[in-house]
C-alpha positions as CSV (number, residue, x, y, z in Angstrom):
1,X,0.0,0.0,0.0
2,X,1.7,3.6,-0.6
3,X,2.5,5.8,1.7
4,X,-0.7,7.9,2.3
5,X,-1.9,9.6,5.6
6,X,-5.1,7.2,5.3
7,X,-6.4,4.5,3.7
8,X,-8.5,5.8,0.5
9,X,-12.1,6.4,-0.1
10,X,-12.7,3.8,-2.9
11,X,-15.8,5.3,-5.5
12,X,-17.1,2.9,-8.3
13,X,-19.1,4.7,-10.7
14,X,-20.7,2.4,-13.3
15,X,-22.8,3.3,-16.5
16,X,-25.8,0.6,-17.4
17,X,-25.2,-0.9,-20.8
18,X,-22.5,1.6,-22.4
19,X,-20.0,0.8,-24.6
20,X,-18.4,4.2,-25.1
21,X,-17.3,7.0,-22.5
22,X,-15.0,9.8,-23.1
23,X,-15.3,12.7,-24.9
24,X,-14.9,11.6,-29.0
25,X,-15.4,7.9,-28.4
26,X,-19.0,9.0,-30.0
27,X,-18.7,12.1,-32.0
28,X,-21.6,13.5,-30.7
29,X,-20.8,12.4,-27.4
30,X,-19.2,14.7,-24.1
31,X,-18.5,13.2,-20.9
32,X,-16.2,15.8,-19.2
33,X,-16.3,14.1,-15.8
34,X,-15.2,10.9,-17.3
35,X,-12.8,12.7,-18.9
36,X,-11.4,14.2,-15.5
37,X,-11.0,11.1,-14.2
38,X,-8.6,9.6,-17.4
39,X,-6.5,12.6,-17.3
40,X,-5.5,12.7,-13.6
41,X,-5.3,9.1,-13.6
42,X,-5.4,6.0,-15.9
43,X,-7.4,4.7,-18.9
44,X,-7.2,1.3,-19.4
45,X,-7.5,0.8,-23.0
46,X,-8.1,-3.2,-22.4
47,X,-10.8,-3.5,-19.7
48,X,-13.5,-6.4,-19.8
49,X,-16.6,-7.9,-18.5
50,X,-16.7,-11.4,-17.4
51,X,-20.1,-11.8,-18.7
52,X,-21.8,-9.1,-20.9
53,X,-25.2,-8.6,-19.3
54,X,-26.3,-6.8,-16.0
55,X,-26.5,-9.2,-13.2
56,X,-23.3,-11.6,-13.7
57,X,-21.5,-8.7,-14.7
58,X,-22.0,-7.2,-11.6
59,X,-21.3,-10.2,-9.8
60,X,-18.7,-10.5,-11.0
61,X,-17.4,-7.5,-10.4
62,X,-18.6,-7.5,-6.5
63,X,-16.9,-11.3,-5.7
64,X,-13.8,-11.4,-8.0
65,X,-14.8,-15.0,-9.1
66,X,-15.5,-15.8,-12.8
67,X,-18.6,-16.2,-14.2
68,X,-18.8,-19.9,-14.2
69,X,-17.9,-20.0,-10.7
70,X,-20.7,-18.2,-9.5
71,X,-23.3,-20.8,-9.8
72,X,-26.8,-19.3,-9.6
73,X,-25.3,-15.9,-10.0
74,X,-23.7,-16.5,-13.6
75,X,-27.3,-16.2,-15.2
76,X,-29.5,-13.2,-15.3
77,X,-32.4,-12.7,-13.3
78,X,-31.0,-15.6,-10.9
79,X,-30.4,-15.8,-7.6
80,X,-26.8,-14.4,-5.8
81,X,-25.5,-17.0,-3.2
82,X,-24.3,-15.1,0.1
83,X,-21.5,-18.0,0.3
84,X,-19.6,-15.9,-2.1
85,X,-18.3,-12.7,-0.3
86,X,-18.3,-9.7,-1.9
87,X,-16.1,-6.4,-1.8
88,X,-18.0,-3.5,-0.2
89,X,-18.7,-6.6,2.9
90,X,-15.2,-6.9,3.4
91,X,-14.5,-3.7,3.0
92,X,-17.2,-3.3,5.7
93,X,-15.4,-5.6,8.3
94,X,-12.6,-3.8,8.0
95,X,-14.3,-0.4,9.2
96,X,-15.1,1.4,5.5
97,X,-18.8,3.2,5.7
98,X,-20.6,1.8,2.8
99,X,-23.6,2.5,0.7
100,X,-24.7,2.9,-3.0
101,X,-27.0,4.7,-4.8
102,X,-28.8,3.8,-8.1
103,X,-28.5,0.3,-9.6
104,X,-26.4,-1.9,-7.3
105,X,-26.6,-5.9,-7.9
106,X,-29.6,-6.3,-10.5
107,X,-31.4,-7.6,-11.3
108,X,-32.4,-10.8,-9.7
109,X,-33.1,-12.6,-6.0
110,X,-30.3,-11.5,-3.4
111,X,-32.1,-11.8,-0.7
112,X,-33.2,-15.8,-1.4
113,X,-29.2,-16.5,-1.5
114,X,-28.5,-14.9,1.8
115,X,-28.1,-11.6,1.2
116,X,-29.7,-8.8,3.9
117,X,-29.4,-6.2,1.9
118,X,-27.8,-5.2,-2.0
119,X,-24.8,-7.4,-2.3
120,X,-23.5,-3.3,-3.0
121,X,-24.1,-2.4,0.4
122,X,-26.8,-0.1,2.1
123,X,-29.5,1.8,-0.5
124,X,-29.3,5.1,-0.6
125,X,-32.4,6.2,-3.0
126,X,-34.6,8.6,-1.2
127,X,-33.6,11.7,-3.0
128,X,-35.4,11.9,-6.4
129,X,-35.7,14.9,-9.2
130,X,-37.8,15.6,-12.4
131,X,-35.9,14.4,-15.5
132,X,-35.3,16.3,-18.4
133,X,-38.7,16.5,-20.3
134,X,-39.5,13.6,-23.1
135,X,-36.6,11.4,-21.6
136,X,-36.6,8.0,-20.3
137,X,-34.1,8.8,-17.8
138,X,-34.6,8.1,-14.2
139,X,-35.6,10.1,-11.3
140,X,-33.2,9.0,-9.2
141,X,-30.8,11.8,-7.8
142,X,-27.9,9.8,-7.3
143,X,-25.9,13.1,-7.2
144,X,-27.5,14.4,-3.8
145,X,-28.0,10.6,-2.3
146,X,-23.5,10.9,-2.3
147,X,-24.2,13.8,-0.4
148,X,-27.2,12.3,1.8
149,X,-24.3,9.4,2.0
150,X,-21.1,11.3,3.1
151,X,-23.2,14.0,5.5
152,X,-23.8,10.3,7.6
153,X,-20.0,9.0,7.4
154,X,-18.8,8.9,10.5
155,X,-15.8,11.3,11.5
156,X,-12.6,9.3,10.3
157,X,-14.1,6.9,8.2
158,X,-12.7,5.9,4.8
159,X,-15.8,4.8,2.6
160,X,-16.5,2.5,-0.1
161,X,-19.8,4.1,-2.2
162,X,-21.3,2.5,-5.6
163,X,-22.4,4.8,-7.8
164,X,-24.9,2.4,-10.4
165,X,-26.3,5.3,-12.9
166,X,-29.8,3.0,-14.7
167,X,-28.6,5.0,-17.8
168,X,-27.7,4.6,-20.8
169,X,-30.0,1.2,-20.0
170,X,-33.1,1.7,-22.5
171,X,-36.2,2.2,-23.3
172,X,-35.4,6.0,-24.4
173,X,-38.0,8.6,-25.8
174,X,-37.2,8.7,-29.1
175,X,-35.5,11.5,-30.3
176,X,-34.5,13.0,-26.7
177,X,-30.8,12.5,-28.5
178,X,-31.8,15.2,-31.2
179,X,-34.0,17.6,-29.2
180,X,-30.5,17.6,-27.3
181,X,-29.1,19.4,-30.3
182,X,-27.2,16.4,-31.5
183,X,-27.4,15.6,-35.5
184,X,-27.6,12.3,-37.1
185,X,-24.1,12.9,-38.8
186,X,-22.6,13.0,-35.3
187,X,-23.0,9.5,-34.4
188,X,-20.1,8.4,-35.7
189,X,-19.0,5.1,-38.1
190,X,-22.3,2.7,-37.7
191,X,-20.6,-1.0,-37.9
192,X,-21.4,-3.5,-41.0
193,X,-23.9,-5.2,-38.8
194,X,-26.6,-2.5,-38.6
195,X,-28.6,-0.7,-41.7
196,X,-26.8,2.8,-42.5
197,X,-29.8,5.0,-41.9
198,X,-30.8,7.3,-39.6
199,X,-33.2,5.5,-37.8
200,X,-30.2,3.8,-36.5
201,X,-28.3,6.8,-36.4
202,X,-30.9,8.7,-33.9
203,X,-30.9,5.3,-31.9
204,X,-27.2,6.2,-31.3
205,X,-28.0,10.0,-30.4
206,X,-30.6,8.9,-27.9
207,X,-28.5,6.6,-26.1
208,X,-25.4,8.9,-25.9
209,X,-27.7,11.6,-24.4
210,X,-28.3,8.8,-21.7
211,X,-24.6,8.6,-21.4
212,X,-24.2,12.4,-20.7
213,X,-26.4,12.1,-17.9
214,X,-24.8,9.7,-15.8
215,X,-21.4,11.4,-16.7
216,X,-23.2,15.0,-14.8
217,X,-23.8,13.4,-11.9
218,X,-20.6,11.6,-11.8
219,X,-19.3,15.6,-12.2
220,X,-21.2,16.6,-9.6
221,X,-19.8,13.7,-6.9
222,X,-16.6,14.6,-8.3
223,X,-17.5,18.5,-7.3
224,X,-18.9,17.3,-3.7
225,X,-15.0,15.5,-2.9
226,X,-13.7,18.5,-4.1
227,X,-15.0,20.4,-1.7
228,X,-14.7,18.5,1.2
229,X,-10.9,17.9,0.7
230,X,-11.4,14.1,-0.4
231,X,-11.3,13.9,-3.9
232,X,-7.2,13.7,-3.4
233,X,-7.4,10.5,-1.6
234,X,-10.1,8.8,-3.4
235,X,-9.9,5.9,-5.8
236,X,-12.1,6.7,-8.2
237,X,-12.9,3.7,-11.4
238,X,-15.6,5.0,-14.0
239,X,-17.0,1.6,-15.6
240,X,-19.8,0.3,-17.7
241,X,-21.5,-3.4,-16.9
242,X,-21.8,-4.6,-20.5
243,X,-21.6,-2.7,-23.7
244,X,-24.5,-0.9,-25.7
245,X,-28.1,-2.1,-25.8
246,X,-28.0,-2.8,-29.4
247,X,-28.2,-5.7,-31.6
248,X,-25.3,-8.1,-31.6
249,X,-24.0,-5.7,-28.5
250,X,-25.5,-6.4,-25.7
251,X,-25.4,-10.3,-24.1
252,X,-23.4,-11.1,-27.2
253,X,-19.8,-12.4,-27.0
254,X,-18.6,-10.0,-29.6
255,X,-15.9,-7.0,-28.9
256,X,-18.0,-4.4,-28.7
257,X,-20.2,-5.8,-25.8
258,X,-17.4,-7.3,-23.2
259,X,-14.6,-4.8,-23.7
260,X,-15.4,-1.7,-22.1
261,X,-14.3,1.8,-21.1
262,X,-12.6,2.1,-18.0
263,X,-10.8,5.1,-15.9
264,X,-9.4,5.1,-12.9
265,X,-7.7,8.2,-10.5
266,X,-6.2,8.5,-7.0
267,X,-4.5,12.0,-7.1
268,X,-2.8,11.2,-3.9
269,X,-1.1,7.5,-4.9
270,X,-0.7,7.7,-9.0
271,X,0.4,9.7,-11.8
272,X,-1.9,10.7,-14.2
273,X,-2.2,11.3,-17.9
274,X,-1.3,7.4,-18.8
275,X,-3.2,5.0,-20.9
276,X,-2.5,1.3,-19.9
277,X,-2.6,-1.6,-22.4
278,X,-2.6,-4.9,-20.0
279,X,-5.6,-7.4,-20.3
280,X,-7.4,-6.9,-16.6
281,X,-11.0,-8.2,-16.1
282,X,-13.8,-7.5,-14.0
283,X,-12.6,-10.4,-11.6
284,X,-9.5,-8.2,-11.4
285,X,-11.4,-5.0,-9.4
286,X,-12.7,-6.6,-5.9
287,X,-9.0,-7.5,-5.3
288,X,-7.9,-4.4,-6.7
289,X,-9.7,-1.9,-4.1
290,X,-9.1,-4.8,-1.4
291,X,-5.5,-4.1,-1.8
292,X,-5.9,-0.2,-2.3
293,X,-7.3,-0.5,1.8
294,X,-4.5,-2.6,2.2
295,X,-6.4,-6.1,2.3
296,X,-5.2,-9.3,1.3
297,X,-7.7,-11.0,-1.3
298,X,-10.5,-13.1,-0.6
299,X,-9.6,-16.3,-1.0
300,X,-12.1,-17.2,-3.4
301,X,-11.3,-14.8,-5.6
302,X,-9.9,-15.8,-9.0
303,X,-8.9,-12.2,-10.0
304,X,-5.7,-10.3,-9.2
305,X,-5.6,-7.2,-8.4
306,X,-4.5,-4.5,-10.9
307,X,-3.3,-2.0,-8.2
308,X,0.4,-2.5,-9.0
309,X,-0.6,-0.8,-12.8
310,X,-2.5,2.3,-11.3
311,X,0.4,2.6,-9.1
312,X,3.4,2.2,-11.5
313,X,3.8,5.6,-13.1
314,X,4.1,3.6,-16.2
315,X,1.8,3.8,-19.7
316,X,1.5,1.0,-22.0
317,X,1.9,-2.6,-21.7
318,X,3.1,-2.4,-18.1
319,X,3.1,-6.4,-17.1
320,X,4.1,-8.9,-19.7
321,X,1.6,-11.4,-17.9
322,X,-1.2,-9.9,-18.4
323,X,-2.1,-11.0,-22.1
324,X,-5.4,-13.1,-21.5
325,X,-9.1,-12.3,-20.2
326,X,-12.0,-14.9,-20.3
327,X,-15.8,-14.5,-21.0
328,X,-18.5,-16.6,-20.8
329,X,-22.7,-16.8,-20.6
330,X,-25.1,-19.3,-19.6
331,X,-28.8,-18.1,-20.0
332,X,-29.6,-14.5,-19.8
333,X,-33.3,-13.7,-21.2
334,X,-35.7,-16.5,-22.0
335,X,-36.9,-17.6,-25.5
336,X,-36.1,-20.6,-26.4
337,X,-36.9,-24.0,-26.2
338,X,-37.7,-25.0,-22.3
339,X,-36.1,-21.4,-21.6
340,X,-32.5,-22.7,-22.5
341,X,-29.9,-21.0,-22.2
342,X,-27.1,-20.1,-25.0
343,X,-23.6,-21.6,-23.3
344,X,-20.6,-19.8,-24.6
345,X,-16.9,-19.0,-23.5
346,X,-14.1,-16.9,-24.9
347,X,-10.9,-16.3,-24.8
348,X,-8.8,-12.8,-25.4
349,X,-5.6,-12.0,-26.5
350,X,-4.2,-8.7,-27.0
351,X,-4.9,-9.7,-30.9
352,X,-7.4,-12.2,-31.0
353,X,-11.0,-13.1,-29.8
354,X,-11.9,-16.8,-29.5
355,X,-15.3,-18.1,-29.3
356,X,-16.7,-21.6,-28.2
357,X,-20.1,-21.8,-28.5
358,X,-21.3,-24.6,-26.9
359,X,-24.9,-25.0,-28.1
360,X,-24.3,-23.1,-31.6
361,X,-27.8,-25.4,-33.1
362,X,-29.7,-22.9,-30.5
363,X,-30.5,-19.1,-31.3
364,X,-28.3,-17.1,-29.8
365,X,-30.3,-14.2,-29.0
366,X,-33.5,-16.5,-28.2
367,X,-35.7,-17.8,-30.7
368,X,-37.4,-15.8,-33.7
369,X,-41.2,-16.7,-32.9
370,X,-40.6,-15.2,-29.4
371,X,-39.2,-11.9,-30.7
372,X,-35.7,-12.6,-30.0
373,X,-35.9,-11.3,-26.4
374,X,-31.7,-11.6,-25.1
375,X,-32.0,-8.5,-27.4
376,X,-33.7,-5.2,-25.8
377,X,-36.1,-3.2,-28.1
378,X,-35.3,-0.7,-30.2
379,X,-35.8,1.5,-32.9
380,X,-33.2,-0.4,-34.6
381,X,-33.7,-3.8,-33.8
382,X,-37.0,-3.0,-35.5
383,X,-35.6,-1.7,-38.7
384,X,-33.2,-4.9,-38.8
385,X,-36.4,-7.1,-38.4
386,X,-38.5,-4.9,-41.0
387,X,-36.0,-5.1,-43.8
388,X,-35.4,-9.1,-43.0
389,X,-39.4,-9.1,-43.8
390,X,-38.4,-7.0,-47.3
391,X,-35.5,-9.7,-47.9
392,X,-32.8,-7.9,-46.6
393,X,-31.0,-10.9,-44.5
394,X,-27.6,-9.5,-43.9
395,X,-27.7,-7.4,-40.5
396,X,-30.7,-9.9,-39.4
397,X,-28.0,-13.0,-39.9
398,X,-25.1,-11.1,-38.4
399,X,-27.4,-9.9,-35.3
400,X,-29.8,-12.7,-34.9
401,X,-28.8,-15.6,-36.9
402,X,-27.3,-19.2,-35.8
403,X,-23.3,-19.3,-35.0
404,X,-20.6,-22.4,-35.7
405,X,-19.3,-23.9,-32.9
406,X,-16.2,-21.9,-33.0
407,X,-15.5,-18.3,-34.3
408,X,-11.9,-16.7,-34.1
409,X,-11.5,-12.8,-34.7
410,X,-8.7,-10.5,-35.1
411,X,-9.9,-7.6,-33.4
412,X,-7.0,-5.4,-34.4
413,X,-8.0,-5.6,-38.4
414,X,-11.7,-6.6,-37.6
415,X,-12.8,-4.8,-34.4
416,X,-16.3,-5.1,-35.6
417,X,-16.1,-9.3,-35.5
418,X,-17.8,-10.1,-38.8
419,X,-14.8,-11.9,-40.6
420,X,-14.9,-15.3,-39.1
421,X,-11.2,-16.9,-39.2
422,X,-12.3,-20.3,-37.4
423,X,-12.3,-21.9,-41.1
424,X,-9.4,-20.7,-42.6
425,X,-6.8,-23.3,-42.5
426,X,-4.0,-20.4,-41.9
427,X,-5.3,-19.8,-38.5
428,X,-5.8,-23.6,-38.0
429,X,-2.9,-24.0,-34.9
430,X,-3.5,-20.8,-33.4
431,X,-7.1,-21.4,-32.9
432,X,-6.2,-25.1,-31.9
433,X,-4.1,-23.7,-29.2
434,X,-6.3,-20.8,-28.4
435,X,-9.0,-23.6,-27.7
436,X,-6.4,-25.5,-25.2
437,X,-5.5,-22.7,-23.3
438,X,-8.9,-21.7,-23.0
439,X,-9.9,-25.7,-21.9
440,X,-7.4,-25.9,-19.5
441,X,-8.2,-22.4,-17.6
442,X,-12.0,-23.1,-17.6
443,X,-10.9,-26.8,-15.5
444,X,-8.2,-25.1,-13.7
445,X,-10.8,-22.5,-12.5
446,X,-14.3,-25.6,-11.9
447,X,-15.8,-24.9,-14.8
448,X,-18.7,-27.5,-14.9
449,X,-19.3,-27.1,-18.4
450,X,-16.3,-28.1,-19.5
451,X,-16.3,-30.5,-16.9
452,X,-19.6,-32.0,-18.6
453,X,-22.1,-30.9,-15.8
454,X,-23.0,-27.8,-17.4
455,X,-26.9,-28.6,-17.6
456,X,-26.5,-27.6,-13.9
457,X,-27.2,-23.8,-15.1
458,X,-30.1,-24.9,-16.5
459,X,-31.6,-25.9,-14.1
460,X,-31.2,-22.4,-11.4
461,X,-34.3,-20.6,-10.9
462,X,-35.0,-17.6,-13.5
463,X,-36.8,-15.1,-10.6
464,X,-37.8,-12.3,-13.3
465,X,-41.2,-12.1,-15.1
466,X,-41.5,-14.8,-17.3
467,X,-44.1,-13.2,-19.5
468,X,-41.9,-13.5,-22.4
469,X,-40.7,-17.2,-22.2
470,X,-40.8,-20.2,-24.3
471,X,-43.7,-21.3,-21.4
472,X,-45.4,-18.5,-22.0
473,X,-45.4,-18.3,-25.5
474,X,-46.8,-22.1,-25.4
475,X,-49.6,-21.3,-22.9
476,X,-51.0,-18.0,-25.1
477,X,-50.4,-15.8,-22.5
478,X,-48.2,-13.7,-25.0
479,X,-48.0,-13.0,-28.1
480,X,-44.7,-11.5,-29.8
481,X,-44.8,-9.1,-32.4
482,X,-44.3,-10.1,-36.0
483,X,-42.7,-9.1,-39.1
């Protein structure tokens, strides 16, 4: 731990469902807070999910463990065990004041695994506001709950404080994007995988308005250390859970869904203005502000912690170990047959993305006659859908459509993962010993899917509404629209 007068306030704020923070990483995007954060302290350029949808994300993120090794907790809408300990508890024991505001662990059942209360730590939601007319965004003011929160730490307390913003997380009001004065030709480079119109284009402008938003209110917690002398000795780490609610983003095992933006700052410890390229993971953050409060890791946590970077005063790759980071998904939303999930795991290099899809005769974002539901609604999952009607298949097969068992990507040429290199018998021994490595981590770490008992996730309780599942859909009790 350095040599600081205390041990530091630790703030995690993290975005719902955004793939892009910092000023220019959408043109017609500004998130000066965010932006405060990378310059007095760290981006890491390399930063990744575990498992690219809300609730195992964030599990993942509280307990260090992987995804697979989080049993009920490695699906969405599950239940969260309380035999797996999670940061802001420990940080707890060892006399932080906790709390969070916002989204903490969500969604699912925490209290049915043990829990008694947010796996985040104590709620603090009481102060509300009036949104910004014809928004979607939420009336939480997460903003004056910080304050609600540090006006009851007591004297001499370091805290730990989770700041879960519900946006960029959809529905939006369509065209809040543009009545914010941003234009269609500001939302950037659109990937292959989505039609080039502006239907998809003011999709884009909505959800980076939704962005902007949580980045004020991270300014305005940012503002409230200032001026009560704490923002020097605070960790601060500005994260997403999973990337953008978009077709083939979000709950898909592509690039632009597990590897996020990430920024980290403590003025007091670690030089600023750097940009880190090592592989670290979302396992990697609960050990990471357990060693910033001078704590030893849990011992069930698979992670390591990533302190050593933040505090190295060094930019680029800054450990030669750090070269791999692991994803994987069992069932998110329901839709297919019996509610199935779609079993997948990946490995990444700092060049390439390898995919093992497990089940690859099953849909992987749920099946078509119930609407494809492990992809939220949206104006352009509509307009994908509508021109598939016309006979327009490409976007509809790239977003919706059946994957091989294996896919390999080189996300330095082909960030957008739509050339598939699985097949190409140049690639044939690197994806045969990308496979192995990622085999022999997955039994190293108790996978039971590779150990053959992975029809154990099948089997955990889903706890959300089940009004749009395969049983549903079979009873009449819904009907999904068609196209």
């Amino acid at each position: 731990m350095p040599d600081t007068h205390r041990r530091p306030n630790i703030l995690l704020a993290i975005a719902d469902d955004a793939s892009h923070l910092g000023t220019g990483s959408l043109p017609c995007l500004r998130t000066p807070a965010y932006d405060s954060v990378a310059q007095r302290g760290v981006v890491f350029t390399n930063a990744f999910t575990s498992n690219p949808k809300c609730a195992p994300s964030r599990a993942c993120l509280l307990t260090g463990r992987h995804t697979w090794q989080l049993d009920e907790a490695c699906n969405h809408h599950g239940v969260f065990p309380a035999r797996f300990a999670v940061y802001p508890d420990l940080l707890e024991a060892a006399g932080y004041f906790v709390g969070f505001t916002g989204k903490g662990w969500a969604p699912g059942d925490y209290a049915r695994g043990g829990f008694r209360r947010n796996p985040a730590g104590p709620e603090y939601n009481r102060r509300t506001l009036i949104p910004p007319p014809e928004t979607c965004i939420a009336h939480k003011d997460y903003a004056a709950n910080f304050a609600d929160f540090l006006s009851e730490r007591p004297d001499g307390k370091p805290f730990c404080f989770w700041y879960g913003g519900f946006e960029p997380h959809r529905p939006y009001s369509p065209g809040e994007g543009a009545r914010a004065g941003k234009k269609p030709a500001d939302a950037g480079r659109l990937p292959p995988y989505w039609p080039q119109e502006n239907v998809v284009r003011n999709d884009v402008l909505d959800y980076a308005n939704e962005i902007e938003w949580f980045d004020l209110h991270l300014g305005r917690m940012l503002d409230q250390l200032r001026e009560a002398g704490e923002l020097e000795n605070t960790l601060v780490l500005v994260t997403s859970d999973n990337g953008m609610p978009f077709p083939r983003v979000k709950g898909q095992m592509y690039e632009q869904d597990f590897h996020l933006p990430m920024a980290a700052c403590w003025p007091a410890a670690a030089a600023g203005g750097r940009a880190i390229a090592d592989l670290i993971g979302f396992v990697d953050v609960a050990p990471t502000f357990l060693a910033a409060a001078g704590l030893p890791p849990h011992p069930h946590m698979a992670g390591r912690s990533f302190l050593d970077l933040l505090l190295s005063g060094r930019e680029g790759q800054v450990d030669p170990s750090r070269t791999r980071a692991y994803f994987g998904r069992e069932r998110h939303d329901l839709g297919r047959e019996d509610d199935l999930g779609y079993p997948v795991r990946c490995i990444r290099t700092p060049q390439y993305l390898y995919v093992r899809n497990f089940a690859p005769e099953r849909w992987p974002a749920g099946n078509p006659e119930t609407g494809f539901t492990n992809c939220d609604s949206s104006p352009t999952k509509s307009r994908i859908l509508e021109l598939h009607a016309g006979g327009e298949s490409a976007c509809y097969d790239w977003c919706f459509g059946r994957r091989p068992a294996e896919e390999l990507y080189d996300v330095l040429r082909d960030p957008d993962c739509v050339t598939n290199l699985a097949g190409n018998p140049e690639f044939a021994a690197l994806k045969k010993g990308l496979w192995q490595e990622l085999q022999e981590t997955l039994r190293r770490t108790g996978d039971p899917r590779i150990e053959g008992r992975g029809d154990v996730f099948e089997g955990y309780p889903y706890v959300g509404r089940d009004h749009h599942s395969w049983k549903a859909l079979r009873e009449g009790r819904w009907q999904p629209q068609k196209y």
